[in-house]
N, C-alpha and C positions, 0 to 999 in steps of 0.2 A: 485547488486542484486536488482531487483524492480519485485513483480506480475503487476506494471501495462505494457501497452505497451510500446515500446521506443518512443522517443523523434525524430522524425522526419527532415530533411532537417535542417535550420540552431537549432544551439545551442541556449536557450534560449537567454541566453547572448550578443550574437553576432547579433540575430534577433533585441533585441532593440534597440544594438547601430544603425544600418543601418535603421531601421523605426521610428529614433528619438522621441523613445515613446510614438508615436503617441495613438497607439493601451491601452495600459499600463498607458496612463497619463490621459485618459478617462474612465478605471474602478478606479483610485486614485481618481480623481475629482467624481465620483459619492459614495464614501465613506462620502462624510460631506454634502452631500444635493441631498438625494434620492429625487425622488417623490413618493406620496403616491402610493401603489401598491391595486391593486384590492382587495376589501374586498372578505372574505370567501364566494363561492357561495353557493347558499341553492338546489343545484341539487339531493341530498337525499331526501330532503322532497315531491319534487316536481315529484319526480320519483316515490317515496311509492305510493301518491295520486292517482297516474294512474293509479294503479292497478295490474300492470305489475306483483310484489311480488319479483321483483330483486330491491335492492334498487340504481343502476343507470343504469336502462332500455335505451337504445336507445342510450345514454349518450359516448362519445368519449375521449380517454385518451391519450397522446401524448407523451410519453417516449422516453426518452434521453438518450442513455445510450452507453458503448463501445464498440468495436467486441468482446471483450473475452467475455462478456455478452451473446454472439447470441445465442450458445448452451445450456444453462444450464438457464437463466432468460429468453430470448424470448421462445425458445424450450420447457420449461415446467413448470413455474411458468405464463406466459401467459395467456396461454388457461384456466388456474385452474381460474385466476382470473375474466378473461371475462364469463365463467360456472356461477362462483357464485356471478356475479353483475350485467351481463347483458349486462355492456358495452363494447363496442368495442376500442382495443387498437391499436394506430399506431405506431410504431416503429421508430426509427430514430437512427443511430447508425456512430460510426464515430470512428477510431483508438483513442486507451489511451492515447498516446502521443500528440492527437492534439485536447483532450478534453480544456486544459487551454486556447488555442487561441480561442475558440468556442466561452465559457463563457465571454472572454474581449469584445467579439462582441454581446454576449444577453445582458451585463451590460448596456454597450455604447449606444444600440436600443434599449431598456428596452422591449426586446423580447417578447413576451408573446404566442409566439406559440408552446411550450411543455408546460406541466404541471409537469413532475416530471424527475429528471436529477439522474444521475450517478456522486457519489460521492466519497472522499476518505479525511484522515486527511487535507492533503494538498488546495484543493481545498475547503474544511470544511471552513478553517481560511481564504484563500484569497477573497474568494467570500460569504459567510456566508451572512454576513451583506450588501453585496449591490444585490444582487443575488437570495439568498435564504430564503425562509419564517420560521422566530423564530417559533418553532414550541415547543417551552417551555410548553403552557399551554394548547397546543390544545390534545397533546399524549396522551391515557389514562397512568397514572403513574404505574399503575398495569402492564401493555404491559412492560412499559419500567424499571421498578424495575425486571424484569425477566431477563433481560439481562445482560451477562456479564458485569463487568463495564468497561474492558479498552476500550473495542473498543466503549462501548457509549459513553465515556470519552471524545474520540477520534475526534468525532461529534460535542463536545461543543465547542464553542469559546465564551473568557473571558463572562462564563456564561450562553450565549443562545443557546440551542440546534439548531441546522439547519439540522442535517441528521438523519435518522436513519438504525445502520447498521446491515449488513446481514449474516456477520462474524464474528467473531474473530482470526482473521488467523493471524498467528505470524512464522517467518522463525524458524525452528528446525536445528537438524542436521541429516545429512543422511550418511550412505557408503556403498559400495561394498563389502560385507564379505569374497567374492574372492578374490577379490585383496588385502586385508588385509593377508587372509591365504596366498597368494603366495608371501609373503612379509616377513612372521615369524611371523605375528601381531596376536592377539587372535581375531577371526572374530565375536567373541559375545561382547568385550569390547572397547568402545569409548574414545579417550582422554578425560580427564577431568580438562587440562586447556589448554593455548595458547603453552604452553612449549610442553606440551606433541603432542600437534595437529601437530608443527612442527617437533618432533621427529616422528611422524607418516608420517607425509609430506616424511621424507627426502628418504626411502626405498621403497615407491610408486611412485618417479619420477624419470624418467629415458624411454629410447630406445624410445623417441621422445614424451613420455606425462609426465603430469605434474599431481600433488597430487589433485590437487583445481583448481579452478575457482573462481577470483571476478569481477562481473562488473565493468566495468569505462566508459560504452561506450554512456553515458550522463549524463547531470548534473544530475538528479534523480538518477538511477542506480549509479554512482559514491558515489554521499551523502551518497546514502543507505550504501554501501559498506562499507565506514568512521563509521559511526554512527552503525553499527552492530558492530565493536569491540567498539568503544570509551563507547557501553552503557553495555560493562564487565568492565570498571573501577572503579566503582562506580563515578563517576564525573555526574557534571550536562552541556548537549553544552548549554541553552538557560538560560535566567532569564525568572522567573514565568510570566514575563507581556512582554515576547519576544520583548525586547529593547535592552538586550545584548546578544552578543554572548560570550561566557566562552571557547574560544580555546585554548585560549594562557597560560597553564596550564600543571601541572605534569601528568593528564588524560588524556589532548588534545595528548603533545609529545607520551607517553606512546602509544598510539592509532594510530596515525600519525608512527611512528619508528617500530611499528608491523608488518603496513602495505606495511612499505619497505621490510622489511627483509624478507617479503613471496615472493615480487618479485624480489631483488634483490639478499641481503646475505644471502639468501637460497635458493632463485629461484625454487620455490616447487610450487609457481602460476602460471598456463599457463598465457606468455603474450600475448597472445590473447583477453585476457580478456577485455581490453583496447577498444575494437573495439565492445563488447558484452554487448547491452543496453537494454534485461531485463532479467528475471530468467525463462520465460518460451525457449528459447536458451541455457541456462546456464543448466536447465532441461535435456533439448533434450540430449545435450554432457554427460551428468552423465548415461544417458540413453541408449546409447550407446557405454557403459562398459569403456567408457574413459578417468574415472578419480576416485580418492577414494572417495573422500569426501567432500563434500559441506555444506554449509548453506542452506538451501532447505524450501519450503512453506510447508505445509502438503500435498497438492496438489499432489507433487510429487511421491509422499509413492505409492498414486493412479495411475498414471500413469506408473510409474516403475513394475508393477504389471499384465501391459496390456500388452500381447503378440503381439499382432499388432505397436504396439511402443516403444516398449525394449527389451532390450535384456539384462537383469537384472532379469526379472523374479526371484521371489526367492531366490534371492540374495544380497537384502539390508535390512539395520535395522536403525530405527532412534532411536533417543536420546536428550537431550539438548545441547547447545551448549557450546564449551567448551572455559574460559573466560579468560581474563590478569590478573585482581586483586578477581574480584568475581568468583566464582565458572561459571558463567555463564550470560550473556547478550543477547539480540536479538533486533529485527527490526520487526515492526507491519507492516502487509500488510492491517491492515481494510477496508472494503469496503461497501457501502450503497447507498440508496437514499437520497432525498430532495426534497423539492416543490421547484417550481418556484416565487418567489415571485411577478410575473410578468400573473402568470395565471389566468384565470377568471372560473378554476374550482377545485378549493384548495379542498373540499369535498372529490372530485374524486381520487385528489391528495392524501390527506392524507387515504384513502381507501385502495390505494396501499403499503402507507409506511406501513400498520400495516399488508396489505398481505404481506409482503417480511417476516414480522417478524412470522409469524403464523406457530403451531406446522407442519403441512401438510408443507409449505415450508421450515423450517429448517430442517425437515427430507429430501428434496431431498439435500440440502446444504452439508450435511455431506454425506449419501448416492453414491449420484449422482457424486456432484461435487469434494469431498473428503476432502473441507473445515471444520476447524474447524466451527461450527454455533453459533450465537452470543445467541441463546435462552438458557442458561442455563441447562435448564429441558432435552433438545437434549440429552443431553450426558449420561444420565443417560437411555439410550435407550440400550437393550441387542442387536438391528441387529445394530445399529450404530456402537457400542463398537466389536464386531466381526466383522464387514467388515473394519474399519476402526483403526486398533490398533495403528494408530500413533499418535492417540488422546493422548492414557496417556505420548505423550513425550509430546504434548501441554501443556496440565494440568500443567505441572511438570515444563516448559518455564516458563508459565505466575506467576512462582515466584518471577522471576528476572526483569529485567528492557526490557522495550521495544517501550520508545517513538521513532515517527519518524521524532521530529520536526517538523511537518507542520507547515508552516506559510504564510500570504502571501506574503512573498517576498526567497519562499523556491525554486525556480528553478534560482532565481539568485543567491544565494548565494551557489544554490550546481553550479552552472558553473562555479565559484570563486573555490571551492576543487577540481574540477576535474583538471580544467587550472593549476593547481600548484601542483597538485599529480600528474599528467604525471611528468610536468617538473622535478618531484623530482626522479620519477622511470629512467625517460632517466637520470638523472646524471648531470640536472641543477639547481639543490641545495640540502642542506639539509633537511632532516625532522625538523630539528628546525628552518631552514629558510621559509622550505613550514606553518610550524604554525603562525609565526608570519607575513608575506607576508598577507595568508590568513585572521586571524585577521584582520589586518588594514582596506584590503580592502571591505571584508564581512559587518562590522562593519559602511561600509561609506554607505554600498546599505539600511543596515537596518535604519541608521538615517534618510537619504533618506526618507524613506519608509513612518515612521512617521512624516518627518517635515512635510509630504503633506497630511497625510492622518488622521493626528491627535489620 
Protein backbone atom coordinates (compact mmCIF):
# COMPACT_ATOMS: atom_id res chain seq x y z
CA UNK A 1 0.00 0.00 0.00
CA UNK A 2 1.87 3.44 -0.85
CA UNK A 3 -0.43 6.99 -2.02
CA UNK A 4 2.67 7.71 -3.85
CA UNK A 5 3.15 6.25 -7.53
CA UNK A 6 5.06 2.99 -8.14
CA UNK A 7 8.48 2.34 -8.60
CA UNK A 8 9.10 2.17 -12.14
CA UNK A 9 11.49 -0.41 -14.52
CA UNK A 10 14.36 -1.77 -12.26
CA UNK A 11 13.83 -2.27 -8.39
CA UNK A 12 15.68 0.29 -6.47
CA UNK A 13 17.96 -2.42 -5.41
CA UNK A 14 18.91 -3.94 -8.37
CA UNK A 15 19.25 -0.44 -10.27
CA UNK A 16 22.30 0.21 -7.97
CA UNK A 17 23.77 -2.95 -8.07
CA UNK A 18 24.12 -2.70 -12.13
CA UNK A 19 24.98 1.47 -12.03
CA UNK A 20 27.69 0.56 -9.29
CA UNK A 21 26.45 3.48 -7.37
CA UNK A 22 27.36 5.66 -9.52
CA UNK A 23 24.28 7.82 -9.20
CA UNK A 24 23.79 7.23 -5.23
CA UNK A 25 27.50 7.63 -4.34
CA UNK A 26 27.39 11.23 -5.64
CA UNK A 27 24.27 12.37 -3.51
CA UNK A 28 26.48 10.38 -0.20
CA UNK A 29 29.45 12.41 -1.14
CA UNK A 30 27.57 15.56 -1.33
CA UNK A 31 26.11 14.91 2.34
CA UNK A 32 29.82 16.00 4.18
CA UNK A 33 30.69 18.99 1.82
CA UNK A 34 27.88 20.79 0.36
CA UNK A 35 28.66 24.06 -1.36
CA UNK A 36 27.18 27.15 -0.29
CA UNK A 37 23.72 27.37 -1.78
CA UNK A 38 22.37 30.66 -2.85
CA UNK A 39 21.39 33.15 -0.25
CA UNK A 40 17.63 34.02 0.15
CA UNK A 41 16.62 36.30 -2.64
CA UNK A 42 15.03 39.84 -1.89
CA UNK A 43 12.36 39.35 -5.05
CA UNK A 44 9.53 40.73 -2.56
CA UNK A 45 10.87 43.85 -1.71
CA UNK A 46 11.93 44.45 -5.12
CA UNK A 47 8.56 43.60 -6.61
CA UNK A 48 6.49 45.86 -3.78
CA UNK A 49 8.80 48.76 -4.91
CA UNK A 50 7.40 48.62 -8.48
CA UNK A 51 4.47 49.23 -7.70
CA UNK A 52 2.73 46.38 -9.24
CA UNK A 53 0.72 45.81 -5.45
CA UNK A 54 1.38 41.95 -6.02
CA UNK A 55 4.16 41.32 -4.04
CA UNK A 56 6.06 38.94 -6.92
CA UNK A 57 4.81 40.81 -10.03
CA UNK A 58 6.51 39.63 -13.14
CA UNK A 59 8.41 37.17 -11.02
CA UNK A 60 8.68 33.26 -12.29
CA UNK A 61 8.13 30.05 -9.93
CA UNK A 62 9.35 26.72 -11.05
CA UNK A 63 7.62 23.70 -9.40
CA UNK A 64 8.43 20.32 -9.14
CA UNK A 65 6.15 18.17 -8.37
CA UNK A 66 4.32 14.45 -9.31
CA UNK A 67 1.48 13.41 -11.83
CA UNK A 68 -0.83 12.67 -8.94
CA UNK A 69 -0.30 16.54 -8.14
CA UNK A 70 -1.61 17.54 -11.78
CA UNK A 71 -5.24 17.75 -10.94
CA UNK A 72 -5.81 19.01 -7.61
CA UNK A 73 -2.25 21.37 -6.86
CA UNK A 74 -1.59 22.43 -10.77
CA UNK A 75 -5.53 22.33 -11.55
CA UNK A 76 -6.46 24.71 -8.62
CA UNK A 77 -4.24 25.72 -5.93
CA UNK A 78 -2.10 27.20 -9.05
CA UNK A 79 -4.02 29.73 -10.52
CA UNK A 80 -5.13 31.00 -6.82
CA UNK A 81 -1.58 31.50 -6.27
CA UNK A 82 -0.40 33.24 -9.49
CA UNK A 83 -4.07 35.75 -8.65
CA UNK A 84 -2.66 36.59 -5.59
CA UNK A 85 1.11 37.26 -6.23
CA UNK A 86 1.28 38.01 -9.48
CA UNK A 87 3.81 35.52 -10.47
CA UNK A 88 3.87 33.17 -13.04
CA UNK A 89 4.41 29.51 -12.41
CA UNK A 90 5.91 26.72 -14.44
CA UNK A 91 5.17 23.30 -13.83
CA UNK A 92 7.33 20.45 -14.25
CA UNK A 93 6.05 17.08 -13.30
CA UNK A 94 7.34 13.62 -13.58
CA UNK A 95 5.88 10.03 -12.00
CA UNK A 96 6.23 9.39 -7.91
CA UNK A 97 8.17 6.55 -8.39
CA UNK A 98 10.86 8.36 -10.40
CA UNK A 99 10.78 11.36 -8.19
CA UNK A 100 14.13 9.79 -5.96
CA UNK A 101 16.26 9.27 -9.27
CA UNK A 102 15.32 12.99 -10.25
CA UNK A 103 16.71 14.37 -6.85
CA UNK A 104 20.20 12.14 -6.93
CA UNK A 105 20.53 14.04 -10.36
CA UNK A 106 19.67 17.82 -8.90
CA UNK A 107 22.08 16.91 -5.77
CA UNK A 108 24.98 15.68 -8.00
CA UNK A 109 24.31 19.10 -10.58
CA UNK A 110 23.40 21.20 -7.69
CA UNK A 111 20.49 21.98 -9.96
CA UNK A 112 19.06 25.14 -9.49
CA UNK A 113 16.47 25.27 -12.08
CA UNK A 114 13.09 24.59 -9.93
CA UNK A 115 12.59 26.51 -6.97
CA UNK A 116 10.18 24.39 -4.82
CA UNK A 117 9.91 20.38 -5.24
CA UNK A 118 7.41 17.81 -4.11
CA UNK A 119 8.00 16.19 -1.02
CA UNK A 120 7.25 13.11 1.34
CA UNK A 121 8.82 11.62 4.75
CA UNK A 122 11.05 9.54 2.82
CA UNK A 123 12.66 11.99 0.41
CA UNK A 124 12.37 14.46 3.70
CA UNK A 125 15.45 12.55 5.41
CA UNK A 126 17.32 11.44 2.12
CA UNK A 127 17.72 14.62 0.51
CA UNK A 128 16.82 17.20 3.48
CA UNK A 129 20.28 18.24 4.08
CA UNK A 130 21.94 18.04 0.75
CA UNK A 131 18.83 19.19 -1.39
CA UNK A 132 16.65 21.03 0.51
CA UNK A 133 16.55 24.48 2.17
CA UNK A 134 16.40 24.30 6.53
CA UNK A 135 13.65 26.10 6.56
CA UNK A 136 13.58 26.08 10.52
CA UNK A 137 13.67 29.80 11.08
CA UNK A 138 12.41 31.21 8.04
CA UNK A 139 8.38 29.73 8.65
CA UNK A 140 6.33 32.03 10.37
CA UNK A 141 6.02 29.62 13.82
CA UNK A 142 2.40 30.82 14.02
CA UNK A 143 1.62 29.18 10.28
CA UNK A 144 3.42 26.12 11.56
CA UNK A 145 2.09 25.79 15.35
CA UNK A 146 -1.36 25.33 13.41
CA UNK A 147 -0.47 22.29 11.94
CA UNK A 148 -1.11 18.96 12.91
CA UNK A 149 2.08 17.73 14.36
CA UNK A 150 2.61 14.16 12.80
CA UNK A 151 2.74 15.00 9.51
CA UNK A 152 4.95 18.27 10.49
CA UNK A 153 6.87 15.95 12.37
CA UNK A 154 7.22 14.02 9.41
CA UNK A 155 9.13 16.96 7.58
CA UNK A 156 11.90 17.17 10.36
CA UNK A 157 14.96 15.41 10.12
CA UNK A 158 17.26 15.06 13.25
CA UNK A 159 15.96 18.53 13.99
CA UNK A 160 15.63 20.77 10.81
CA UNK A 161 12.56 21.39 9.06
CA UNK A 162 12.93 20.95 5.14
CA UNK A 163 9.29 20.50 4.09
CA UNK A 164 6.17 21.78 4.73
CA UNK A 165 3.15 19.51 4.52
CA UNK A 166 -0.22 19.61 2.80
CA UNK A 167 -1.69 16.84 4.58
CA UNK A 168 -2.15 14.75 7.01
CA UNK A 169 -3.25 11.71 5.34
CA UNK A 170 -2.90 8.44 7.26
CA UNK A 171 -4.33 4.86 5.67
CA UNK A 172 -7.74 4.00 7.56
CA UNK A 173 -9.80 1.22 7.19
CA UNK A 174 -12.62 0.78 4.61
CA UNK A 175 -15.41 -2.02 3.46
CA UNK A 176 -18.02 -3.19 1.49
CA UNK A 177 -21.27 -3.24 3.74
CA UNK A 178 -22.52 -5.64 0.88
CA UNK A 179 -20.32 -8.00 0.88
CA UNK A 180 -20.28 -8.17 4.57
CA UNK A 181 -24.31 -8.55 4.69
CA UNK A 182 -24.05 -11.30 1.98
CA UNK A 183 -21.47 -13.02 4.07
CA UNK A 184 -23.79 -13.02 7.62
CA UNK A 185 -21.36 -10.20 8.82
CA UNK A 186 -23.02 -7.05 10.52
CA UNK A 187 -22.53 -4.33 7.59
CA UNK A 188 -22.41 -1.45 10.28
CA UNK A 189 -19.59 -3.31 12.38
CA UNK A 190 -15.61 -3.51 11.74
CA UNK A 191 -13.20 -5.94 13.22
CA UNK A 192 -11.44 -4.75 15.79
CA UNK A 193 -8.39 -6.60 15.88
CA UNK A 194 -5.99 -8.84 13.52
CA UNK A 195 -7.92 -11.88 14.87
CA UNK A 196 -11.09 -10.71 13.97
CA UNK A 197 -10.05 -9.11 10.55
CA UNK A 198 -9.11 -12.67 9.63
CA UNK A 199 -12.36 -14.20 10.79
CA UNK A 200 -13.93 -11.65 8.54
CA UNK A 201 -11.39 -12.35 5.82
CA UNK A 202 -12.36 -16.04 5.74
CA UNK A 203 -16.48 -15.78 4.58
CA UNK A 204 -15.65 -13.08 2.10
CA UNK A 205 -13.15 -15.14 0.01
CA UNK A 206 -14.08 -17.35 -2.19
CA UNK A 207 -15.72 -18.09 -6.20
CA UNK A 208 -12.48 -16.62 -7.34
CA UNK A 209 -11.77 -13.27 -4.94
CA UNK A 210 -10.20 -12.67 -2.24
CA UNK A 211 -11.16 -10.62 1.24
CA UNK A 212 -8.06 -7.95 0.88
CA UNK A 213 -5.43 -6.58 -0.92
CA UNK A 214 -1.77 -5.80 0.17
CA UNK A 215 0.85 -4.28 -1.91
CA UNK A 216 4.35 -5.93 -2.56
CA UNK A 217 4.66 -4.92 -5.99
CA UNK A 218 7.98 -2.61 -4.93
CA UNK A 219 10.10 -1.83 -2.46
CA UNK A 220 7.98 1.19 -1.20
CA UNK A 221 4.64 -0.40 -1.39
CA UNK A 222 5.95 -3.62 -0.05
CA UNK A 223 7.72 -1.63 3.28
CA UNK A 224 4.56 0.07 3.52
CA UNK A 225 2.58 -3.04 3.58
CA UNK A 226 5.16 -4.56 6.49
CA UNK A 227 5.13 -1.52 8.64
CA UNK A 228 1.20 -1.02 8.46
CA UNK A 229 0.91 -4.09 10.66
CA UNK A 230 4.36 -4.15 12.56
CA UNK A 231 3.13 -0.40 13.78
CA UNK A 232 -0.19 -2.52 15.81
CA UNK A 233 2.46 -4.11 17.97
CA UNK A 234 3.50 -1.58 19.74
CA UNK A 235 7.16 -2.22 18.84
CA UNK A 236 9.52 0.35 17.62
CA UNK A 237 11.46 -0.80 13.47
CA UNK A 238 14.12 2.00 13.74
CA UNK A 239 16.35 3.64 16.79
CA UNK A 240 15.59 7.39 17.41
CA UNK A 241 18.90 8.34 15.33
CA UNK A 242 18.04 5.68 12.43
CA UNK A 243 21.29 3.64 12.95
CA UNK A 244 19.47 0.47 13.92
CA UNK A 245 17.10 -1.45 12.57
CA UNK A 246 14.77 -3.43 15.60
CA UNK A 247 13.38 -6.45 13.33
CA UNK A 248 14.78 -9.10 14.81
CA UNK A 249 12.06 -8.97 17.56
CA UNK A 250 8.80 -10.54 19.20
CA UNK A 251 7.01 -7.41 17.07
CA UNK A 252 9.07 -7.78 14.07
CA UNK A 253 8.07 -11.95 14.00
CA UNK A 254 4.61 -11.17 15.36
CA UNK A 255 4.18 -8.64 12.06
CA UNK A 256 6.22 -10.79 9.61
CA UNK A 257 3.87 -14.27 10.69
CA UNK A 258 0.58 -12.09 10.24
CA UNK A 259 1.53 -11.24 7.05
CA UNK A 260 2.08 -14.94 5.89
CA UNK A 261 -1.01 -16.30 7.17
CA UNK A 262 -3.10 -13.64 5.24
CA UNK A 263 -1.39 -14.97 2.15
CA UNK A 264 -0.64 -18.22 2.82
CA UNK A 265 -2.66 -20.06 6.11
CA UNK A 266 -5.56 -18.38 5.33
CA UNK A 267 -5.15 -17.10 1.97
CA UNK A 268 -7.82 -14.41 2.40
CA UNK A 269 -5.04 -11.95 0.44
CA UNK A 270 -5.50 -11.76 -3.23
CA UNK A 271 -1.98 -12.99 -4.66
CA UNK A 272 -2.13 -10.56 -6.94
CA UNK A 273 -1.15 -8.23 -4.74
CA UNK A 274 2.60 -9.12 -5.30
CA UNK A 275 2.52 -7.47 -8.72
CA UNK A 276 0.36 -4.30 -7.22
CA UNK A 277 2.72 -1.15 -6.47
CA UNK A 278 0.61 1.56 -5.10
CA UNK A 279 -2.94 1.94 -3.39
CA UNK A 280 -4.29 4.15 -5.91
CA UNK A 281 -4.64 0.18 -8.02
CA UNK A 282 -5.39 -1.29 -4.98
CA UNK A 283 -8.16 1.50 -4.87
CA UNK A 284 -9.46 0.90 -8.27
CA UNK A 285 -10.02 -3.16 -7.24
CA UNK A 286 -12.05 -2.11 -3.94
CA UNK A 287 -13.73 -0.02 -6.25
CA UNK A 288 -14.99 -2.22 -8.27
CA UNK A 289 -16.92 -4.29 -5.57
CA UNK A 290 -14.08 -6.79 -5.55
CA UNK A 291 -12.99 -7.26 -2.43
CA UNK A 292 -14.28 -6.43 1.38
CA UNK A 293 -11.74 -4.74 2.95
CA UNK A 294 -8.71 -2.83 2.92
CA UNK A 295 -6.33 -0.41 4.43
CA UNK A 296 -7.35 2.55 2.37
CA UNK A 297 -6.00 6.46 2.30
CA UNK A 298 -9.02 8.73 3.09
CA UNK A 299 -8.93 9.46 -0.44
CA UNK A 300 -10.72 6.64 -1.16
CA UNK A 301 -13.91 7.17 1.00
CA UNK A 302 -13.99 9.97 -1.93
CA UNK A 303 -13.61 8.30 -4.79
CA UNK A 304 -15.79 5.19 -3.85
CA UNK A 305 -18.47 7.74 -3.67
CA UNK A 306 -18.07 8.78 -7.38
CA UNK A 307 -20.46 7.25 -9.80
CA UNK A 308 -18.34 7.53 -12.72
CA UNK A 309 -15.67 5.39 -10.88
CA UNK A 310 -17.41 2.83 -8.71
CA UNK A 311 -19.56 0.95 -8.31
CA UNK A 312 -19.78 0.97 -4.51
CA UNK A 313 -21.60 3.95 -4.26
CA UNK A 314 -23.27 3.83 -1.02
CA UNK A 315 -22.01 0.99 0.02
CA UNK A 316 -18.74 1.36 2.19
CA UNK A 317 -17.95 2.73 5.59
CA UNK A 318 -14.65 3.34 7.17
CA UNK A 319 -13.12 2.96 10.49
CA UNK A 320 -9.75 2.51 12.26
CA UNK A 321 -7.73 -0.14 11.58
CA UNK A 322 -7.98 -3.20 13.19
CA UNK A 323 -4.35 -4.26 15.24
CA UNK A 324 -2.27 -7.45 16.39
CA UNK A 325 -1.38 -6.26 20.05
CA UNK A 326 -2.91 -2.55 20.07
CA UNK A 327 -6.11 -1.85 19.47
CA UNK A 328 -5.00 -0.31 16.12
CA UNK A 329 -1.80 0.92 14.00
CA UNK A 330 -1.32 2.62 10.63
CA UNK A 331 0.99 4.06 7.83
CA UNK A 332 1.28 7.81 7.07
CA UNK A 333 0.96 8.85 3.65
CA UNK A 334 2.11 12.71 4.30
CA UNK A 335 2.86 14.72 1.70
CA UNK A 336 4.23 18.48 1.02
CA UNK A 337 6.63 20.89 -0.33
CA UNK A 338 10.21 22.16 0.11
CA UNK A 339 12.55 24.73 -1.42
CA UNK A 340 15.30 24.00 -3.38
CA UNK A 341 18.15 24.67 -1.71
CA UNK A 342 19.92 25.37 -5.00
CA UNK A 343 17.36 28.17 -6.07
CA UNK A 344 18.08 31.79 -6.48
CA UNK A 345 14.54 32.57 -5.60
CA UNK A 346 13.83 31.20 -1.99
CA UNK A 347 11.19 34.34 -1.27
CA UNK A 348 9.18 33.05 -4.04
CA UNK A 349 9.81 29.67 -2.75
CA UNK A 350 8.78 30.09 0.54
CA UNK A 351 5.52 32.20 -0.64
CA UNK A 352 4.37 28.93 -1.90
CA UNK A 353 5.16 26.80 0.90
CA UNK A 354 2.85 28.99 3.29
CA UNK A 355 0.34 29.09 0.11
CA UNK A 356 -0.09 25.11 0.18
CA UNK A 357 -0.72 25.64 3.90
CA UNK A 358 -3.42 28.50 3.68
CA UNK A 359 -7.13 28.27 4.96
CA UNK A 360 -8.41 28.75 1.09
CA UNK A 361 -6.03 25.88 0.20
CA UNK A 362 -6.62 23.32 2.88
CA UNK A 363 -10.29 23.86 2.27
CA UNK A 364 -9.90 22.55 -1.49
CA UNK A 365 -7.40 19.57 0.23
CA UNK A 366 -10.25 18.18 2.11
CA UNK A 367 -13.03 19.27 -0.18
CA UNK A 368 -11.73 18.65 -3.34
CA UNK A 369 -9.07 16.23 -3.01
CA UNK A 370 -10.68 14.31 0.07
CA UNK A 371 -7.44 14.33 2.02
CA UNK A 372 -7.20 14.69 5.33
CA UNK A 373 -5.51 18.59 5.61
CA UNK A 374 -2.71 19.28 7.61
CA UNK A 375 -4.22 22.87 8.93
CA UNK A 376 -5.88 21.83 12.09
CA UNK A 377 -8.57 24.59 12.16
CA UNK A 378 -9.83 22.68 8.55
CA UNK A 379 -11.48 20.23 10.43
CA UNK A 380 -13.51 21.98 12.49
CA UNK A 381 -15.28 23.23 9.21
CA UNK A 382 -19.26 22.13 9.19
CA UNK A 383 -19.09 21.62 4.70
CA UNK A 384 -15.65 19.63 5.28
CA UNK A 385 -17.09 17.44 8.27
CA UNK A 386 -20.34 16.82 5.91
CA UNK A 387 -18.79 16.01 2.71
CA UNK A 388 -16.12 14.34 4.06
CA UNK A 389 -17.20 12.00 7.06
CA UNK A 390 -14.31 9.81 6.94
CA UNK A 391 -12.46 12.48 8.75
CA UNK A 392 -13.72 11.22 12.25
CA UNK A 393 -12.04 7.60 11.30
CA UNK A 394 -8.87 9.94 10.92
CA UNK A 395 -9.14 11.78 13.92
CA UNK A 396 -9.66 8.50 15.79
CA UNK A 397 -6.30 6.85 13.51
CA UNK A 398 -4.08 9.39 14.50
CA UNK A 399 -4.37 7.94 18.28
CA UNK A 400 -2.27 5.06 17.44
CA UNK A 401 0.97 4.74 15.89
CA UNK A 402 1.83 5.81 12.22
CA UNK A 403 5.49 6.26 11.46
CA UNK A 404 6.72 5.49 7.94
CA UNK A 405 10.23 5.26 8.47
CA UNK A 406 11.51 7.41 6.18
CA UNK A 407 15.00 7.42 5.82
CA UNK A 408 17.51 7.81 3.46
CA UNK A 409 18.40 4.68 2.83
CA UNK A 410 14.52 3.70 2.84
CA UNK A 411 14.10 2.28 -0.80
CA UNK A 412 16.98 0.07 -0.10
CA UNK A 413 16.05 -1.42 2.71
CA UNK A 414 12.29 -1.78 1.66
CA UNK A 415 13.94 -3.94 -1.60
CA UNK A 416 15.65 -6.16 1.24
CA UNK A 417 11.60 -6.85 2.74
CA UNK A 418 10.16 -7.33 -0.33
CA UNK A 419 13.08 -9.72 -1.82
CA UNK A 420 12.49 -12.07 1.30
CA UNK A 421 8.76 -11.53 1.88
CA UNK A 422 8.12 -12.95 -1.59
CA UNK A 423 10.54 -15.63 -1.02
CA UNK A 424 8.70 -16.37 2.19
CA UNK A 425 5.04 -16.21 0.63
CA UNK A 426 6.38 -18.72 -2.50
CA UNK A 427 7.48 -21.15 0.43
CA UNK A 428 11.40 -20.43 0.47
CA UNK A 429 11.56 -19.84 4.06
CA UNK A 430 10.29 -19.10 7.20
CA UNK A 431 8.92 -16.03 8.61
CA UNK A 432 11.53 -16.38 11.19
CA UNK A 433 13.96 -16.99 8.56
CA UNK A 434 12.67 -13.96 6.47
CA UNK A 435 13.25 -11.67 9.93
CA UNK A 436 16.44 -12.60 10.52
CA UNK A 437 17.72 -12.87 6.75
CA UNK A 438 16.32 -9.43 6.56
CA UNK A 439 17.95 -7.99 9.66
CA UNK A 440 21.37 -8.90 8.69
CA UNK A 441 21.14 -7.63 5.57
CA UNK A 442 19.11 -4.40 6.05
CA UNK A 443 21.42 -3.67 8.91
CA UNK A 444 24.61 -3.91 6.39
CA UNK A 445 22.86 -1.19 3.82
CA UNK A 446 22.25 1.04 6.86
CA UNK A 447 25.92 0.90 8.29
CA UNK A 448 26.80 1.50 4.90
CA UNK A 449 24.75 4.48 4.66
CA UNK A 450 26.55 6.08 7.67
CA UNK A 451 30.06 5.06 7.33
CA UNK A 452 30.01 7.36 4.11
CA UNK A 453 27.71 9.85 4.94
CA UNK A 454 28.65 10.38 8.55
Amino acid sequence: MSEQQPQHGLSRRRFLTLAGLTVAGGALSACTAMPAAPAASTGSTEAESAGSGLPFADQELNIFSAQHHNENVKGLWVPMFEEKTGAKVNWIEVGGGDVDAKYAVFVASQDSSVDTMYTWETLNAKYGRTLMEDITEQMDPALMDGLVAAPRKALNFLGKQYGVPFDSNMAIFMWNKEIYEAAGLDPEKAPESWAEFIEYSKPTTGDGKYATLFTMGDANSGFVTYVSLFNSTGGQLFSDDLTQLQLETDEGLLAMQSLYDAFVTDAVADPAGVTVASSIEQGKIFRAGNMAHYYAFPNHYTLAQDPEQSQVVDKVQTGIIPGLTLRSGSVNGFEGYAINRFSPNKDLALAWLEHTISPEVQSLVALNWGRPPALSATFDDPAVAEKSPQFASVKEQGGYPSPRYGSPFYFDVGAVFVEHMLAMMDGNMTPEEAVTTIQGEAQQIIDDYWAKAG
